[in-house]
N, C-alpha and C positions, 0 to 999 in steps of 0.2 A: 460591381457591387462593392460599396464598403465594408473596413473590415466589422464595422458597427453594423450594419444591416446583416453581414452574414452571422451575428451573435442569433440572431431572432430568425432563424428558419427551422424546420419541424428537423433536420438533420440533428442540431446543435442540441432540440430537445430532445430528441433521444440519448444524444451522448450526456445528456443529463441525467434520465435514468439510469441507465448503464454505470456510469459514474457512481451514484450513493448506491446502488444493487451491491457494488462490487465492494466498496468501502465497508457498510455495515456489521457486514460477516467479521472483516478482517480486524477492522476496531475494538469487535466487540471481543476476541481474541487479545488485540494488545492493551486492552484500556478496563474493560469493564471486568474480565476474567480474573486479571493480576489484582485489581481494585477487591474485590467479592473475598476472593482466599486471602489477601493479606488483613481487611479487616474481620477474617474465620480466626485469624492467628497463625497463620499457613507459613511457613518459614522462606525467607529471602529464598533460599537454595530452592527449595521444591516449585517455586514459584517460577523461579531460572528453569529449571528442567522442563516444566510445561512449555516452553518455547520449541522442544522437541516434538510436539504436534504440529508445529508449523511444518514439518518434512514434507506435506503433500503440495505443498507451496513451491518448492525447490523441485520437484520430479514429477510436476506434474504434466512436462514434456514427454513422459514414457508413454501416458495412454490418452495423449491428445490427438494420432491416428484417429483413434475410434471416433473422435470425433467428427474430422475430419471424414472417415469412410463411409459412418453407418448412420441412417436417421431414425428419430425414433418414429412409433407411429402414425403421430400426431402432429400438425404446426410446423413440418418440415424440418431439413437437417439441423439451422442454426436456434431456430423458434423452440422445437419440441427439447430440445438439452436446456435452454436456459428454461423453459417452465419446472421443466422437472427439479433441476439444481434448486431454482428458487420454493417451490413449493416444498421441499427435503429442507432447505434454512428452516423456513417458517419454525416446520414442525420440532428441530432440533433444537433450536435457539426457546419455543416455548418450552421444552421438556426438561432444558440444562437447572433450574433455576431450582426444581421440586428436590433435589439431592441436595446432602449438607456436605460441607467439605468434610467437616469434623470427622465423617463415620462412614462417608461414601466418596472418598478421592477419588480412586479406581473407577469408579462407576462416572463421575463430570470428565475422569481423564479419555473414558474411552467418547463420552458425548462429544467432548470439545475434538479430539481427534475426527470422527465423523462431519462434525460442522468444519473443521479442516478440508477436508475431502470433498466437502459438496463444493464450501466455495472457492476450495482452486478450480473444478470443473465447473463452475458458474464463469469464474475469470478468463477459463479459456476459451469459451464459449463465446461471452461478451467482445474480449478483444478479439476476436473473428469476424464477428457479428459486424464490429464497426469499422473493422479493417475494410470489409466488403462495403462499409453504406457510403462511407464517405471516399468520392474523387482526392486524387492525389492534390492538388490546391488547396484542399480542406484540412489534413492530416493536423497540421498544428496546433492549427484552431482548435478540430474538433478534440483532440487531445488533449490540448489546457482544460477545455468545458469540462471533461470526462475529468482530470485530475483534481479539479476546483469540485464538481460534484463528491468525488470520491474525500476528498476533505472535508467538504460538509457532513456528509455521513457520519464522519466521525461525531459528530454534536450528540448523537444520539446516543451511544453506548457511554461515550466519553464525556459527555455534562448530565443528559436528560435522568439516563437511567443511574448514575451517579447520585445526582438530588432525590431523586424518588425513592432510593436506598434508604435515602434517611427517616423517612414516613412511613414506607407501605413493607412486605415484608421481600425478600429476594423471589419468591418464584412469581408475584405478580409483578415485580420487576424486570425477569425477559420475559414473561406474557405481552406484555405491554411493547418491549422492544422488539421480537419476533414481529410484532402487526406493524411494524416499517421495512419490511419484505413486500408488502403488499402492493406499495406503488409500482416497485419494478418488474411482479405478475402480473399487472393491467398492463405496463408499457406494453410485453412479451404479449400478449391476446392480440394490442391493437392494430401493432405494424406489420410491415407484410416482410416478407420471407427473400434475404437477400438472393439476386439470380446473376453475380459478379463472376463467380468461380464454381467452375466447373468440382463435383464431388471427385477422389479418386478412383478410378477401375478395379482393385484390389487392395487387400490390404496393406503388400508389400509397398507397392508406391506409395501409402500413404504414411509409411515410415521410411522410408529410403530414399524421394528424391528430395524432401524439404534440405537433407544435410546435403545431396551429391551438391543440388544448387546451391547452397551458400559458400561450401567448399569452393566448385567450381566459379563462383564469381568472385570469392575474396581471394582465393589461393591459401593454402595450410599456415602458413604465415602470418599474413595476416588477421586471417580466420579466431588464428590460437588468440592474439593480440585482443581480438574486441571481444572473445568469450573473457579473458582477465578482465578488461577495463570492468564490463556488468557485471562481473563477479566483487570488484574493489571499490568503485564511484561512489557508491551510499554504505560502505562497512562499516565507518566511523560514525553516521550521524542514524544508523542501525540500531548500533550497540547504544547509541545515548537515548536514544526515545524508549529500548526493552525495558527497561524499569522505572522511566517516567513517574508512573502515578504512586509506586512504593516509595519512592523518592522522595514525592512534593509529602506523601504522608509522613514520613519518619522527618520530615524537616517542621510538622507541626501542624499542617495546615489539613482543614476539614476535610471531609470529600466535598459537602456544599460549594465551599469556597473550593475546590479544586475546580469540581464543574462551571460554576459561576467564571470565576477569573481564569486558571488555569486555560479551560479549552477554547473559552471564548477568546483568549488573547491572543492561541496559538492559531485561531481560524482563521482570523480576517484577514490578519497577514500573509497567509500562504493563499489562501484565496486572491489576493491584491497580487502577493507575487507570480502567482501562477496566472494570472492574466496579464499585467504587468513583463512576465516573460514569454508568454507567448505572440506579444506585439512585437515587444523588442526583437523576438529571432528572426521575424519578419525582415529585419533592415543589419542585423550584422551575423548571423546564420545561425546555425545549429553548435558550429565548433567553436566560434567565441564565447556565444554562450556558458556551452560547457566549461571555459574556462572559468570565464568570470562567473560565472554562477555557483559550481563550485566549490571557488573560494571564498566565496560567501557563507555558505554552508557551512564548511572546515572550522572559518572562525568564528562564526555563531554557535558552536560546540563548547569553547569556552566559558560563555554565560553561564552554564550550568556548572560548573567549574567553581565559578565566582559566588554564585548562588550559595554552593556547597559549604564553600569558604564563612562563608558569613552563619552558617550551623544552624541549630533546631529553633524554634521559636518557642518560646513558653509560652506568649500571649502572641495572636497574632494582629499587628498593628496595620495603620493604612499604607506605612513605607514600606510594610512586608509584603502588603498584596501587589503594591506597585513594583518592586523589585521580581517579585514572581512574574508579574504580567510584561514587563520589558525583556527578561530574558525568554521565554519561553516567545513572544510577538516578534523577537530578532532571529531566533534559531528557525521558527517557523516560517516568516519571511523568505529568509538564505533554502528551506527546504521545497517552500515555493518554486522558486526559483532554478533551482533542482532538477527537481521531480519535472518539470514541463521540460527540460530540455536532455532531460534522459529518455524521457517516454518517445520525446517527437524523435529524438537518435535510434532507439529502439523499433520505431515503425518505420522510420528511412533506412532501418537494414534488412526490413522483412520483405518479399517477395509476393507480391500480390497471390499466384496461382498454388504457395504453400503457407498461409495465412498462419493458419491456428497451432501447426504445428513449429512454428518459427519461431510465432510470437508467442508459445509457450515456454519455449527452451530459453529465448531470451528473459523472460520474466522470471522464471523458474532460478536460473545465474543470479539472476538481481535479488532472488528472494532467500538465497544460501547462505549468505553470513548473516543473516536475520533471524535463520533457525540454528545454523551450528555454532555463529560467536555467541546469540544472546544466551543461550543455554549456561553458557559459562559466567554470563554477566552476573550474576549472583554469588559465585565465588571472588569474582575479581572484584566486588563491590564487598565485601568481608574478608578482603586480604591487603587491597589498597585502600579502603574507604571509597567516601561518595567523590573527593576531590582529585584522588589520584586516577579512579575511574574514569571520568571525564577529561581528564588529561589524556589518559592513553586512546582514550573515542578519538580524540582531534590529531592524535599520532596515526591513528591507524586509516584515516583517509587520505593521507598524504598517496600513498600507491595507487590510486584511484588516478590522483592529480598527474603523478608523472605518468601513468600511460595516456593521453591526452598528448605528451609528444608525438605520438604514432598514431593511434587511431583518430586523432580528430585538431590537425596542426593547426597552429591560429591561424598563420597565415595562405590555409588553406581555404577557398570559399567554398561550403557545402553545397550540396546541390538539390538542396531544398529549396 
């Protein structure tokens, strides 16, 4: 079968659901949330500190056991977790919108927290879910599908609900974005109940052998090694998308036009490269990849940089939007690119018979300097500026780059 025919089989369309399911939550988190408070008047910093809700993101290997042990009562072990997570979005994501920043912070901070919570347990569910559906020959593929979906997602928090800000008032705003939860409740009804992996016999196994096995196949050594590399790979190009959309505003530009150019330019790009990269890993692997990829990434951090450089708009013209749209369709592109061959590394280090608990801990590394450097990004964006900012983004993925000598040599051939 070709790699094109395998794009169209009912597998790939799952991992399409699964994909924007997983995405919408977490956009709506980095795009739409920061978007709301900063035009309330919400201050840079406090806006920074709400990236501290992202915590359940990073630990959310501590009670992914339970997932792994216990089902609920309904739709079986992987089914009945993701109804529930998804149904708990809906309800959260429509509730967030009825509070004003102004008089009820505390009250969105603890909502946003909660929609944290559900959908790191929806996330660890899902990449379970499809660790189990799809054969080892498919991982890539279905990966890219799954990463390109979860990008799409972003459309919605991040353009849709963005324009509609501008018309209608903020709580029929996530009304309306909450009821895009709903496709990936039907997906969750339709399909059937993976039967790949055996559940654990107690709980104790269900937290104890995921680590003895990774241990024992990597060795403590190397082990430490590729917990750093997922810890460092995306730190730099982490810190430069946490403030994005305060960013594109304080430089002048609408939310309309944010939504409009801004996310549309960041999408197709990373969609193109994120399929785009997962052909190519096909014919030069996993670890060239990584390299070249990236380095792509690294220096497409700098655009925003350049962006910076050039300051606020007072009017904004068509060479404004075009300069918007080239940096953001470059960065996005290199994060394309990325993002598929971190993910497809990610699932070539996890162990089929401890799925969810692997592939949370790994996710969970990946998702740590997202919630403890962005936190701070609001100060270093008020002590450096937006231009020194952006500078130290692109300093700080270098560590990423250098452990790639060790975990993933070039001239090593992966065994993908």
């Amino acid at each position: 079968m070709s790699v094109i025919s395998q794009l169209f089989t009912r597998r790939m369309l799952i991992c399409v659901f699964t994909g924007f399911s997983s995405g919408l939550p977490l956009y709506l988190l980095f795009n739409l949330l920061p978007a709301w408070l900063r035009s309330e008047q919400v201050s840079l910093k406090t806006i920074g500190l709400f990236a501290l809700i992202q915590f359940p993101y990073t630990w959310k290997f501590i009670w992914s056991p339970l997932l792994d042990r216990y089902a609920l009562p309904a739709l079986g072990r992987r089914r009945g977790w993701m109804a529930a997570t998804q149904i708990g979005l809906l309800g959260v994501i429509a509730a967030m919108g009825g509070f004003s920043p102004a008089s009820q912070l505390s009250a969105i901070a603890w909502l946003a927290a909660l929609l944290a919570v559900l959908s790191a347990t929806q996330d660890i569910v899902l990449d379970a879910y499809r660790r189990e559906l799809l054969p080892d020959l498919e991982l890539g593929l279905g990966n890219a599908v799954h990463v390109n979906a979860y990008r799409v997602a972003g459309l919605v928090p991040g353009s849709l609900s963005l324009i509609l800000s501008d018309f209608m008032p903020w709580d029929k705003v996530f009304m309306i974005t909450a009821l895009f939860m709903l496709p990936g409740l039907v997906m969750t009804l339709s399909v059937k109940e993976p039967d790949r992996a055996l559940p654990p016999k107690t709980l104790r196994e269900a937290v104890v052998s995921p680590f003895k096995e990774f241990i024992g196949r990597q060795g403590w050594q190397d082990a430490l090694l590729i917990l750093a590399f997922l810890l460092f790979y995306k730190l730099g190009d982490s810190m430069c998308t946490s403030l994005a959309t305060p960013f594109y505003l304080d430089m002048g530009y609408s939310k309309t036009e944010i939504g409009l150019i801004a996310k549309n330019a960041g999408l197709w790009p990373a969609v193109i490269g994120g399929l785009l990269g997962g052909l190519w890993m096909v014919k030069i692997g996993i670890n060239k990849a990584l390299w070249l990829f990236g380095a792509v990434q690294m220096l497409a951090i700098l655009g925003f940089a350049w962006l910076a450089m050039i300051g606020h708009h007072s009017e904004i013209s068509a060479l404004a939007l075009t300069q918007l749209g080239l940096v953001i369709g470059l960065e996005a592109l290199g994060v394309g690119l990325g993002t598929v061959a971190f993910v497809a590394f990610i699932a070539r280090s996890t162990h089929p018979a401890y799925t969810a608990t692997q592939f949370a801990l790994f996710t969970s590394l990946m998702a740590m300097p997202r919630t403890f450097a962005n936190a701070a990004a609001g100060w270093l964006v008020e002590s450096l500026g937006w231009v020194g900012f952006f500078v130290l983004c692109a300093i700080m993925a270098v560590p990423g780059m250098l452990l790639l000598f060790k975990v993933a040599p070039w001239h090593e051939r992966s065994s993908d």
